[in-house]
C-alpha positions as a printed NumPy array, in Angstrom:
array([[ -3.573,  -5.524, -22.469],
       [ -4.118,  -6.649, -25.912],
       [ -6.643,  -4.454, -28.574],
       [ -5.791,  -6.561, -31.64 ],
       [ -2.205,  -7.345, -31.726],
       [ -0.907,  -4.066, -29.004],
       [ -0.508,  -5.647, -25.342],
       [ -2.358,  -2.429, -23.314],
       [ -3.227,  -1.231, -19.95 ],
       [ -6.317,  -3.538, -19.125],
       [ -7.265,  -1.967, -22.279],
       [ -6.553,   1.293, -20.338],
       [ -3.266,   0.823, -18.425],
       [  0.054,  -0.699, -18.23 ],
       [  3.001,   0.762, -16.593],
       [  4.514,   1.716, -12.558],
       [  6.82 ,   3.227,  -9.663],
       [  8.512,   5.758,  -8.304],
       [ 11.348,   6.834,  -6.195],
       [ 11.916,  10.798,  -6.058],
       [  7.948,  11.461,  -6.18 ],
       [  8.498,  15.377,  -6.313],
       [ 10.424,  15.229,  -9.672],
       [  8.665,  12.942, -11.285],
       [  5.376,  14.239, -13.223],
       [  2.372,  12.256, -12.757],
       [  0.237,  13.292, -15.533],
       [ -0.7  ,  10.56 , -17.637],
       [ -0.874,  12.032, -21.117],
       [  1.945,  14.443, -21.789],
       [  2.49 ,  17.832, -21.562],
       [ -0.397,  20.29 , -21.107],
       [ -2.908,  19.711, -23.945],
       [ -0.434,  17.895, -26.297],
       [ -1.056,  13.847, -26.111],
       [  2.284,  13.216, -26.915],
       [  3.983,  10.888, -24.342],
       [  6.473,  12.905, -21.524],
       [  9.591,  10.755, -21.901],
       [ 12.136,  10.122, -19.632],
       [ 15.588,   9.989, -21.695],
       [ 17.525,   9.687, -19.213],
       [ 16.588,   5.887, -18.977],
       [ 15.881,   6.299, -15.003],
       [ 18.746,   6.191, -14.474],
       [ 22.277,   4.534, -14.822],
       [ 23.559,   2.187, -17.486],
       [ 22.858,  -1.429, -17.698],
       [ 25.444,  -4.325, -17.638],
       [ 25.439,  -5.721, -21.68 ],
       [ 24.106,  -9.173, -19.942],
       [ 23.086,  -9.539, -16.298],
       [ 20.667, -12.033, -14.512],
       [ 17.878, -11.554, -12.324],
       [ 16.264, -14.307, -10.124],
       [ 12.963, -13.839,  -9.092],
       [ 11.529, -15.607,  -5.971],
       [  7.519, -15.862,  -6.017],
       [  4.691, -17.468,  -4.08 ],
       [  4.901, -20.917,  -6.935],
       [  8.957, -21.004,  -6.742],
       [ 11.711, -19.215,  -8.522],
       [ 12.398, -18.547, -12.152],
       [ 15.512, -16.427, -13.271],
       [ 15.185, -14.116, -15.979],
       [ 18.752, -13.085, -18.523],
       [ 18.389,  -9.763, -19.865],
       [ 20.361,  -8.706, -22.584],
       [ 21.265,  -4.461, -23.175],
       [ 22.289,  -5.143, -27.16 ],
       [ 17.993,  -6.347, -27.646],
       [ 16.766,  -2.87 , -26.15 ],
       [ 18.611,  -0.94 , -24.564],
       [ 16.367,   1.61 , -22.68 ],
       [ 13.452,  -1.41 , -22.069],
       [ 17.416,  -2.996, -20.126],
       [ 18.303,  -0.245, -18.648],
       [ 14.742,   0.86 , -17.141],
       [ 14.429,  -2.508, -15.649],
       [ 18.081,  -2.737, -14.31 ],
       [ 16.985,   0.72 , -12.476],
       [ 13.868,  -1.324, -11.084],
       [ 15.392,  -4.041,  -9.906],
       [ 18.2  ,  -2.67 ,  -8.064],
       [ 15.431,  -0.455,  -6.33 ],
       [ 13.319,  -3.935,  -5.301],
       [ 10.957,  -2.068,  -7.124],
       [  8.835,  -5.593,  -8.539],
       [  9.121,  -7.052,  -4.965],
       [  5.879,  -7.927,  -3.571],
       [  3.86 ,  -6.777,  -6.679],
       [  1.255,  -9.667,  -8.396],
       [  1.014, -11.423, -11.924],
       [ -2.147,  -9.684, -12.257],
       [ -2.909, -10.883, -15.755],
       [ -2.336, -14.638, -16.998],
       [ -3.858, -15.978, -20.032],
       [ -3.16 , -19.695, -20.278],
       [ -1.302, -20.316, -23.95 ],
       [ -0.884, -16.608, -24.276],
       [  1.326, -14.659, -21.352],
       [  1.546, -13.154, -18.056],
       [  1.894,  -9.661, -16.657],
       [  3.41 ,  -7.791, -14.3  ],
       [  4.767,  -4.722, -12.737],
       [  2.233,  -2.435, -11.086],
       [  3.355,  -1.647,  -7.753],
       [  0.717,  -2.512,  -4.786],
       [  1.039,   0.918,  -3.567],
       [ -1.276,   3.503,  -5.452],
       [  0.969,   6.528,  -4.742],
       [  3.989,   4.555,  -6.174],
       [  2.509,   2.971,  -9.079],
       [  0.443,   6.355,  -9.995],
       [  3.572,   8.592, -10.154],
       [  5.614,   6.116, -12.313],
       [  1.996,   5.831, -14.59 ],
       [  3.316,   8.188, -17.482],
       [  7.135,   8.206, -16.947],
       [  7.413,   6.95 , -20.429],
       [ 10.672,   5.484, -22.113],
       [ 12.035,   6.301, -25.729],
       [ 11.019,   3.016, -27.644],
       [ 13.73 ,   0.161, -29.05 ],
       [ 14.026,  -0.766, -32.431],
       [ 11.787,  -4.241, -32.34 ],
       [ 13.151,  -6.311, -35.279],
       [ 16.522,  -7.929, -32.916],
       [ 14.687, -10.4  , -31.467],
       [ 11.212, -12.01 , -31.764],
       [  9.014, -12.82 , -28.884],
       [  9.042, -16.257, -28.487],
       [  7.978, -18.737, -25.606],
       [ 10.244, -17.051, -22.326],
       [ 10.651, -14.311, -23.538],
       [ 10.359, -11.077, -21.352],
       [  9.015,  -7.749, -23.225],
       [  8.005,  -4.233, -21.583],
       [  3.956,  -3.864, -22.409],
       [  2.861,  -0.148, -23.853],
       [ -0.097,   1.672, -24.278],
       [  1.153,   2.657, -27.95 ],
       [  4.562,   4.246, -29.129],
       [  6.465,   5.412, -26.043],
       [  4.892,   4.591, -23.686],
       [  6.909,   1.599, -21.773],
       [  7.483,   2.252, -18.509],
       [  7.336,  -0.526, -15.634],
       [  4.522,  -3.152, -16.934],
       [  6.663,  -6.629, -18.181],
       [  4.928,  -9.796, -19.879],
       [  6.779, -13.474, -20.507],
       [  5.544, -14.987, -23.648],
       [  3.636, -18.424, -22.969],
       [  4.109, -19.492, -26.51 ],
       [  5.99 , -17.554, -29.529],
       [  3.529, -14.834, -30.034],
       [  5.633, -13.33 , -33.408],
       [  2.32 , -11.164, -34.139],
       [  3.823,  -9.121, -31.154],
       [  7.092,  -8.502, -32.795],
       [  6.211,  -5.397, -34.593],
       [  5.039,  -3.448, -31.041],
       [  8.054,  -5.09 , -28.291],
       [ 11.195,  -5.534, -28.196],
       [ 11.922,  -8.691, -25.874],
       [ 14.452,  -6.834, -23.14 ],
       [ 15.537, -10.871, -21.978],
       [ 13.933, -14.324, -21.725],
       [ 13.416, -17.073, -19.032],
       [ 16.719, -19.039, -18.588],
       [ 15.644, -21.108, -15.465],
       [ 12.055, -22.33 , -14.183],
       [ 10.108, -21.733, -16.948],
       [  8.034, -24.408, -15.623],
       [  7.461, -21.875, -12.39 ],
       [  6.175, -19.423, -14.602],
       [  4.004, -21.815, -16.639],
       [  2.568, -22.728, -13.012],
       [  1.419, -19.033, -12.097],
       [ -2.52 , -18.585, -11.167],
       [ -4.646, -18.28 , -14.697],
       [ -8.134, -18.805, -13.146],
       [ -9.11 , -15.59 , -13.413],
       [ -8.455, -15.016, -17.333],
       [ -8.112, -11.84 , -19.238],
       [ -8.822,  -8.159, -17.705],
       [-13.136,  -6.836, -18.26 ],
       [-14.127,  -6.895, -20.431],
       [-12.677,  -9.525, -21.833],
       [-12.396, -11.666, -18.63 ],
       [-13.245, -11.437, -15.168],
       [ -9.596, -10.788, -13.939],
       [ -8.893,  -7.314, -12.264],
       [ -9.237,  -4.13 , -13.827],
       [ -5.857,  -2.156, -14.269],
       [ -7.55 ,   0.958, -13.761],
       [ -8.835,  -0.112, -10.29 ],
       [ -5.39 ,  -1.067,  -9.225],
       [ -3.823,   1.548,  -9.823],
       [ -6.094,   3.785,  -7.615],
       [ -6.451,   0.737,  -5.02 ],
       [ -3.607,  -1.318,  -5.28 ],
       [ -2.869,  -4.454,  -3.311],
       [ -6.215,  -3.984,  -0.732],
       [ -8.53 ,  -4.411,  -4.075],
       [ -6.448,  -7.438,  -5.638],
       [ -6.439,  -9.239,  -1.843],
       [-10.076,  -8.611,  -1.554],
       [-11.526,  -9.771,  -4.895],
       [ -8.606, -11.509,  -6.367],
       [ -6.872, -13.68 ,  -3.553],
       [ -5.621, -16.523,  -5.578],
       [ -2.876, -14.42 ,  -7.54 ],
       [  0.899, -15.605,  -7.578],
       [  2.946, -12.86 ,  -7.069],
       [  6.665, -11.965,  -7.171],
       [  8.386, -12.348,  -3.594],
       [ 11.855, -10.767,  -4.567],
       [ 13.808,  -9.886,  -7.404],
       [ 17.433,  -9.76 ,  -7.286],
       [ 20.429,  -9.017,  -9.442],
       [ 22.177, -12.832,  -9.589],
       [ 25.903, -11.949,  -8.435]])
């Protein structure tokens, strides 16, 4: 979500998954009573390709996304990890602000999305590449703190470019991602879109119940 210029959590949250639950913390601030983020070096887990491609199929068409290791390389490598796990399948573009961006990446299923909450990444260096219209970025609560939460750039927000590090950018269908459901604006209380918070603990029965008009992502695959 965004507090000034930072893209947050609904203000409170912004980040998902999970594979081995048991070795995976799920405390959301760090160790003990130190707030310092817990973070997960070893990128979760196996190198990225330098450039690879990644076609997403969702309920308005397809778009295909081209991420690039050399812009950031733990934000590439966490989301090569993802993918190849169908980790974004079947999760919703829960937050679209028209002439702003769109956000994704909280799993539907609270006991995925809730251990994956604090499995923080090491940050990039942000000054490669600017966030400009199609481009893909990793959201954060603050510094380390990526983790599974992604947002494409509507127009070139360059106010962002001292918090992300664009991982990729749109290649194909940008116009399918321009198309995605907005109706329901910004997160509370800013807007009266859904509350990160609650889907977290609720997933996908609270976002079918009192958000039924979201686009969501049907598959994503590695492009081959």
């Amino acid at each position: 979500m965004i507090q000034g210029t930072r893209v947050r959590w609904s203000f409170t949250a912004l980040i998902t998954m999970g594979i081995a639950a048991a070795a995976i913390p799920s405390c959301a601030t760090g160790n003990g009573g130190d707030q310092s983020p817990l973070l997960d070096t070893t990128r979760s887990a196996e190198p990225a390709p330098e450039t690879f491609r990644v076609r997403f199929e969702t309920s308005k068409g397809a778009f295909v996304m081209e991420a690039h290791r050399s812009w950031s390389p733990f934000g590439v490598d966490r989301f090569y990890y993802l993918v190849r796990r169908n980790f974004y399948d079947n999760t919703k573009f829960f937050r679209a602000i028209d002439g702003f961006l769109v956000q994704f990446g909280i799993s539907g299923n609270p006991s995925i999305s809730n251990v994956w909450k604090a499995r923080y990444m090491p940050d990039d260096p942000v000054a490669h590449q600017s966030n400009r219209r199609g481009r893909v970025s990793f959201g954060s609560l603050g510094p380390h703190t990526r983790s599974t939460q992604l947002f494409i750039n509507y127009k070139d927000n360059t106010n962002l470019d001292n918090d992300y590090a664009p991982i990729g950018e749109v290649v194909e269908g940008m116009s399918v991602v321009d198309s995605l459901w907005k109706g329901y604006g910004d997160a509370p209380p800013r807007g009266s879109g859904p509350d990160q918070d609650r889907i977290f603990a609720e997933g996908d029965e609270y976002l079918k119940k009192d958000f039924p008009q979201l686009d969501y992502i049907k598959t994503a695959r590695l492009i081959k």
